[in-house]
C-alpha positions in Angstrom: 40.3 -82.3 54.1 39.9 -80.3 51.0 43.5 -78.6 50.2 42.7 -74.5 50.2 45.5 -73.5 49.0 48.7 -72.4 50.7 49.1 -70.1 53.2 48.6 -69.7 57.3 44.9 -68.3 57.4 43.6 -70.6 54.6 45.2 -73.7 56.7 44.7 -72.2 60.1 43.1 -75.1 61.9 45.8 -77.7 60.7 48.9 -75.5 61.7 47.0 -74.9 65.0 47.2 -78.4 65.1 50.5 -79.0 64.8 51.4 -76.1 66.4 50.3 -77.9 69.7 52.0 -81.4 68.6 55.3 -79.1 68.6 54.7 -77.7 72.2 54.5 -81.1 73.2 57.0 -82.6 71.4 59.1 -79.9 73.4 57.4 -80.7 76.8 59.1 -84.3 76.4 62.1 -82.7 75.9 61.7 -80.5 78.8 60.9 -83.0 80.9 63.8 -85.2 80.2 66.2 -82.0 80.6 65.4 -81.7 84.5 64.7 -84.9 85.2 67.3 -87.2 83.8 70.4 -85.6 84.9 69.9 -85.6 88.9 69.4 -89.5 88.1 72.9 -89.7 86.8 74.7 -88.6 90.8 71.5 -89.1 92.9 69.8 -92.6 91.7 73.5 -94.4 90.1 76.2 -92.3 91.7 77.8 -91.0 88.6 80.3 -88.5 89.9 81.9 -88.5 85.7 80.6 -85.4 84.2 82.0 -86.7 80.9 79.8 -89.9 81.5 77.2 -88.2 83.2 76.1 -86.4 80.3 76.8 -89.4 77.8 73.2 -89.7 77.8 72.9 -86.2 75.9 75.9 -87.5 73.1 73.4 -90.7 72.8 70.2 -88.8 72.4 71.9 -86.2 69.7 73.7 -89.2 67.7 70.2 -91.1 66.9 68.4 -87.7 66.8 71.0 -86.3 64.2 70.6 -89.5 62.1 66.7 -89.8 62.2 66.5 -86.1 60.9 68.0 -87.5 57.5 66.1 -90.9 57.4 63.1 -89.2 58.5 63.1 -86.2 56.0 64.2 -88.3 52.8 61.5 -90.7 53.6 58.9 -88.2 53.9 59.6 -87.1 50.7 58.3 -90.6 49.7 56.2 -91.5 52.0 54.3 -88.3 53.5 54.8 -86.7 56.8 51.9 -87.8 59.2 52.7 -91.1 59.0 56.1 -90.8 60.3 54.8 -88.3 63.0 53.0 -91.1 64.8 55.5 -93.7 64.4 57.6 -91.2 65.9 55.3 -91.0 68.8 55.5 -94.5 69.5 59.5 -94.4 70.4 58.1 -92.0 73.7 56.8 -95.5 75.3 59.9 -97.7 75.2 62.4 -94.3 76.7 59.8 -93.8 79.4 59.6 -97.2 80.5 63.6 -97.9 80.0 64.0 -94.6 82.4 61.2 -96.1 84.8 62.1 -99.7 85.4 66.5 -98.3 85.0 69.0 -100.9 86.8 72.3 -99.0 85.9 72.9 -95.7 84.0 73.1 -98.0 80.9 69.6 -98.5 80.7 69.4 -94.6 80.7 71.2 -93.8 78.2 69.9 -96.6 75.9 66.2 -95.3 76.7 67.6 -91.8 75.5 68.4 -93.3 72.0 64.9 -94.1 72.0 64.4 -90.6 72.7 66.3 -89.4 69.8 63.8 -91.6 67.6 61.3 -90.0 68.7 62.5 -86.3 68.7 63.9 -87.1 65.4 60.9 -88.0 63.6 58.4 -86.2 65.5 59.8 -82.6 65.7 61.0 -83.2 62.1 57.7 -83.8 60.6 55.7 -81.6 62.5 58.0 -78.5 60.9 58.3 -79.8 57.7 54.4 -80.0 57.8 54.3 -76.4 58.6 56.7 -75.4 55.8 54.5 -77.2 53.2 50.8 -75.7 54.5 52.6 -72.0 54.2 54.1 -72.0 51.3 57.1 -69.9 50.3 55.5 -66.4 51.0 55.1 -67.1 55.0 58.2 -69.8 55.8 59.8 -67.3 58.3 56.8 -66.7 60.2 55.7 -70.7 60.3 59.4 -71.7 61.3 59.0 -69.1 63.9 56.1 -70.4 65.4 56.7 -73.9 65.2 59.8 -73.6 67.2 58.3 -71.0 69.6 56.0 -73.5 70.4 58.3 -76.4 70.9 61.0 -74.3 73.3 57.9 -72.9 75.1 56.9 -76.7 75.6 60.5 -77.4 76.4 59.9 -74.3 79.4 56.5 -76.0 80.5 58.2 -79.3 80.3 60.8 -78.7 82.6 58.5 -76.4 85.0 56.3 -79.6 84.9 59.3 -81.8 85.7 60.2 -79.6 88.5 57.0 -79.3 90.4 56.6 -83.3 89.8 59.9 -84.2 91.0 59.7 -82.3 94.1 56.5 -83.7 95.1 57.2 -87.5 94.0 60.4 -87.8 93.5 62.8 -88.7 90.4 61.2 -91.7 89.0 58.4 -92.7 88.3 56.3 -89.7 88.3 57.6 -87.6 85.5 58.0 -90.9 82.7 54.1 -91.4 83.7 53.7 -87.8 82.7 55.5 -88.2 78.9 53.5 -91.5 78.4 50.2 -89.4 79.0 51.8 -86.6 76.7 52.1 -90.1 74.4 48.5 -90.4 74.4 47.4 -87.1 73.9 49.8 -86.8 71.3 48.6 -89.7 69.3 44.9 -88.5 69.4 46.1 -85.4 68.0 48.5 -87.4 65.2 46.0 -89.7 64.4 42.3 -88.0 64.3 43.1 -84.4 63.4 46.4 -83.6 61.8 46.0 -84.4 58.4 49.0 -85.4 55.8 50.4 -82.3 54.3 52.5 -83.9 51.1 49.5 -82.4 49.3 50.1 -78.7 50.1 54.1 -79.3 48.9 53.3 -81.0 45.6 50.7 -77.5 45.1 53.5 -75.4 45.7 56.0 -78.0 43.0 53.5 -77.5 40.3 53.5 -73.4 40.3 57.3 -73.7 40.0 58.7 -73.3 36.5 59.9 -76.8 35.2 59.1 -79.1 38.1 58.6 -81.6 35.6 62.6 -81.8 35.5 63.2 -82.0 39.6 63.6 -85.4 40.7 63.7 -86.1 44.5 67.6 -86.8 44.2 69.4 -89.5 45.9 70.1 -89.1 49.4 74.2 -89.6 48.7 73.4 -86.3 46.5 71.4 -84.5 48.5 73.6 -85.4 52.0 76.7 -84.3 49.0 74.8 -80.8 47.7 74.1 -79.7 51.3 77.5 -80.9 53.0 79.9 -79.9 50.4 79.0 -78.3 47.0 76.9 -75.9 47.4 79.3 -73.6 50.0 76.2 -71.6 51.0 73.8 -74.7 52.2 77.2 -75.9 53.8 77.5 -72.9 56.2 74.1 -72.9 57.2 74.8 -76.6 58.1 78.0 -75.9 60.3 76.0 -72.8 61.6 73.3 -75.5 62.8 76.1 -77.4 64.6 77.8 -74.8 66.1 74.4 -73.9 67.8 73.6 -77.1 69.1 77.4 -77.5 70.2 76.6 -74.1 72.0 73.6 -75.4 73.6 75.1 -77.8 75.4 77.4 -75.5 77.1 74.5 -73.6 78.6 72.2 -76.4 79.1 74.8 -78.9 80.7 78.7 -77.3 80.9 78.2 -73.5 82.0 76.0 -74.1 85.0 78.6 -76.4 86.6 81.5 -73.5 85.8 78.9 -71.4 87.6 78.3 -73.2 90.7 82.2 -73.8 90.9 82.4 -70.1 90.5 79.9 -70.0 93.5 77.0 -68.4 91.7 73.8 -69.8 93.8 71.3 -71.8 92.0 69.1 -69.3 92.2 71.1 -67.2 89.9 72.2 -70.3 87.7 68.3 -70.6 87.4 67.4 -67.1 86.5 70.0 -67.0 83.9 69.5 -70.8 82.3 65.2 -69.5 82.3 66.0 -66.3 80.4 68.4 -67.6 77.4 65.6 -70.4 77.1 62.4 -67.6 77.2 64.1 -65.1 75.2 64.6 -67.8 72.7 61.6 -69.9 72.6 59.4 -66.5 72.8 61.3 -64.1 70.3 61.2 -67.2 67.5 58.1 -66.4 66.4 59.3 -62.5 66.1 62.6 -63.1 64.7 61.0 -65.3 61.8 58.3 -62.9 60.0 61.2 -60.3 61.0 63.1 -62.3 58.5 60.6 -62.5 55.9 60.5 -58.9 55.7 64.0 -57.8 55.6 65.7 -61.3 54.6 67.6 -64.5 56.8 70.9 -63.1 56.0 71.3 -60.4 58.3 69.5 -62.1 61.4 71.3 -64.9 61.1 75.0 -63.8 60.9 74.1 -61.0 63.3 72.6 -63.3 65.8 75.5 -65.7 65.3 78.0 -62.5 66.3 75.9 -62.1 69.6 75.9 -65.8 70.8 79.8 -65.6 70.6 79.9 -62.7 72.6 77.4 -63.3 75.1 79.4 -66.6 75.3 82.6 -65.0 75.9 81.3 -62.5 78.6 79.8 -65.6 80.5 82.9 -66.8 80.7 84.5 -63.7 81.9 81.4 -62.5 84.4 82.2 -60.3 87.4 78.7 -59.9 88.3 75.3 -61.6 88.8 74.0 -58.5 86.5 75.9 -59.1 83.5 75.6 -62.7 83.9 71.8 -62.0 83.7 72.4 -59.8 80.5 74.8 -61.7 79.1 72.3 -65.1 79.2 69.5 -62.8 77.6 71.7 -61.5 74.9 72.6 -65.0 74.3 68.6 -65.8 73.9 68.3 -63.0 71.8 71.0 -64.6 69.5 69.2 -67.8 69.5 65.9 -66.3 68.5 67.6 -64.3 65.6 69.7 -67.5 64.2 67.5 -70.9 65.1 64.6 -70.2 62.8 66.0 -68.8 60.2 68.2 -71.4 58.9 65.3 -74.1 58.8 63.8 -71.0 56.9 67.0 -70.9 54.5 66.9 -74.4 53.7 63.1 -74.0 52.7 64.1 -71.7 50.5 67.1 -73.0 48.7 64.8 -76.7 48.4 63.0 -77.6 45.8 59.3 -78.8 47.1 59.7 -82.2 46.1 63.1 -82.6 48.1 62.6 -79.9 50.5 61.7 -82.8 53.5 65.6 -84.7 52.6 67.0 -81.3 52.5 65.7 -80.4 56.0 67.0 -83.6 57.2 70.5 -83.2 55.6 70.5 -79.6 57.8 69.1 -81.5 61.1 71.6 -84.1 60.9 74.9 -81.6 61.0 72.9 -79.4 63.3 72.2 -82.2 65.8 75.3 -83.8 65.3 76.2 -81.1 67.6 74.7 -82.6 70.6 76.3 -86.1 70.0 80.0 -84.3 69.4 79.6 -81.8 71.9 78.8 -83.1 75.0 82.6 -85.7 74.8 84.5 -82.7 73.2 83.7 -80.0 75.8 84.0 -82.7 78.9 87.3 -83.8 77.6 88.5 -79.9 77.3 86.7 -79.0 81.0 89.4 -82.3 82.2 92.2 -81.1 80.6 92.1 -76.9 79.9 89.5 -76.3 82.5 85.7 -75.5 82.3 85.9 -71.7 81.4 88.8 -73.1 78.7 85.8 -74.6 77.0 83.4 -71.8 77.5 85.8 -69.3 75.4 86.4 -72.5 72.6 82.5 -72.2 72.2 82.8 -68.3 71.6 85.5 -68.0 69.4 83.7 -71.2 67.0 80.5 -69.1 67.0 82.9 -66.4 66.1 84.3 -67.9 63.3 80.7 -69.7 62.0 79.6 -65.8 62.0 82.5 -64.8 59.5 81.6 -68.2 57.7 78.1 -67.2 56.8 78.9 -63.5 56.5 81.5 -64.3 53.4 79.6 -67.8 52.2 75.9 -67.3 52.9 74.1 -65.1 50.1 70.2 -63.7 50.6 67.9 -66.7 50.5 64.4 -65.2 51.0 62.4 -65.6 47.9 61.1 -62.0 46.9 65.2 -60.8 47.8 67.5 -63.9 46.4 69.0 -61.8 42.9 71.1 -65.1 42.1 70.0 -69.0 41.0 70.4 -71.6 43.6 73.7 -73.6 43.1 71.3 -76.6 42.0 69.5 -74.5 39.7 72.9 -74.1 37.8 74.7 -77.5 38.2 71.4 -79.7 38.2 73.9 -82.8 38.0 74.5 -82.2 41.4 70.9 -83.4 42.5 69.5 -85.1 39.9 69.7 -89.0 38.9 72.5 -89.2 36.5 70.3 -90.7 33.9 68.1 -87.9 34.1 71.1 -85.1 34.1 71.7 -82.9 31.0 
């Protein structure tokens, strides 16, 4: 395929393309959300909620770690390639789940899982980012994760409507092995590698003949550490994913103890998800127009108090609002710090930055899933819902102090590596 140049409309087919590889990267996800946990107490008699959701704390630990392998070699090694190696790590976790003698097998099949979310859902934004170019990052973000958390939505409606009709295994792993297949058509016969587009959008930059792909101890160093901005957008990312688990695993047991019905529990779970998968796409060309900054830290403020009002619900209305404010503050916040590490990259490193970000952000899954089960055991479950408020509190003042305008046409100051470029470059090549 003949690079056009950068930009949605002039690449419309390819990010259509991948747009649809997202929603079914999310659809696996979906599906493993509904179905996998009812195996933990119904097909292995796992009454541990602290080893009951070890399966989620096993997914996010090999997730978190192939966000950085899979974004530094990408830089390397091109994206599409990686995408449909990803794919093939859906085949082992379905079987693993399928043919399952203990709830070992489980949660090894969900490191599997992690492989493949890792690399897939990786790529397939990063390939977005480099087809749009800096003018439209926002609005491809945006989409791309619209699409995956409305294939997380149809995944788990899926699951549902499978697992009521045939029961929890085998029916929905024969479901994500057909996803497999559909996803390796797409992978292999119509995405196409977009490396090309990223090295266009290097060569319009001033000096790009000095920017060296650094090494990934730098580049995991810059993010993490030096540069204080880069470093809370990363604890931002963690903090949401920590969050995430409360409402996807923690807060609907508080609820039920509470004696909320499922129904309710259901409503409110459905809205945070649609409110966020739906209003990503919204939320990022918002942010190309007026800037990350304010979305972000103002979105961050609204997940810690739609957190905190959960925990302190007196009624099934404002637990309703409350979940939809929370969705709200996904929407605003998700996006838009993939979008502010796009910015703050330099195109030829932009795929082991992303990684750097993905790896803190989905550490929170691995972290979160121990720390809030051991603080349910000992302080109680609403104990840990108010601990996951006041840290998106405090990740809100973080950013509002730390984090400066990232968005292209609106940044008024150099990047931190534009000003110590011994922080990323080789040291033989540093002046």
């Amino acid at each position: 395929m003949i690079n056009k140049g950068l930009g949605v409309r002039k690449n419309l087919s390819q990010f259509l393309i991948y747009s649809v590889i997202t929603f079914l990267i999310g659809s696996v996800m979906g599906i493993e959300r509904v179905a996998v946990p009812p195996l933990a107490k119904d097909g292995f008699h796992i009454t541990s909620i602290v080893y009951a959701v070890s399966f989620l704390s096993a997914f996010g630990a090999v997730k978190a770690v192939m966000n950085l392998v899979s974004g530094r070699l990408s830089d390397h090694h091109g994206r599409r390639s990686l995408l449909i190696l990803g794919w093939l790590f859906a085949v082992p976790f379905a079987l693993l789940v399928i043919f399952a003698k203990s709830w070992l097998w489980v949660v090894l099949a969900n490191l599997f899982l992690g492989v493949n979310q890792g690399l897939t859902w990786s790529m397939s934004v990063t390939a977005k980012i480099d087809l749009v170019g800096p003018k439209g990052r926002g609005f491809a973000v945006g989409i791309d994760e619209s699409a995956g958390y409305l294939g997380v939505g149809a995944g788990s409606f899926l699951a549902g409507v499978v697992v009521t009709r045939f029961g929890l295994r085998p029916a929905p792993y024969v479901v994500i092995l057909g996803i497999f297949l559909a996803s390796m058509v797409l992978s292999t016969f119509f995405a196409r590698e977009t490396k090309t587009w990223a090295t266009m959008e290097a060569s319009q930059l001033n000096g790009v003949d000095e920017v060296y792909p650094p090494k990934l101890s730098k580049l995991a160093s810059y993010m993490s550490f030096r540069d204080r901005e880069m470093a809370a957008i990363c604890n931002a990312g963690f903090i949401n994913k920590f969050i995430d688990t409360l409402m996807i695993a923690f807060i609907p047991i508080y609820l039920i103890r509470s004696h909320v019905t499922i129904f309710h529990i259901a409503l409110a779970v459905s809205l945070y998800a649609w409110i966020w998968g739906l209003g990503q796409a919204f939320t990022g060309h918002l942010a190309d127009k007026i800037g990350r900054k304010t979305p972000i830290v103002f979105g961050t403020f609204l997940i810690s108090l739609s957190i905190g009002s959960i925990a302190a619900f007196r009624s099934y209305q404002s637990l309703i609002v409350s979940s939809s404010i929370m969705g709200l503050g996904m929407a605003l916040v998700y996006p838009n710090l993939i979008s502010a590490v796009g910015d703050v990259a330099h195109p030829t490193w932009r795929g082991g930055a992303l990684g750097v970000f993905r790896l803190w952000r989905d550490g929170g899954y691995a972290v979160a899933p121990l720390a809030l089960g051991a603080i349910s055991a000992l302080l109680g479950d609403k104990a840990s819902i108010y601990i996951g408020a006041v840290l998106a509190f405090l990740s809100a003042v973080t950013l509002f102090f730390l984090y400066h305008e990232t968005e292209p046409s609106k940044r008024r100051l150099p990047f931190m590596w534009q000003v110590h470029p011994e922080w990323v470059k080789p040291r033989s090549r540093a002046t």
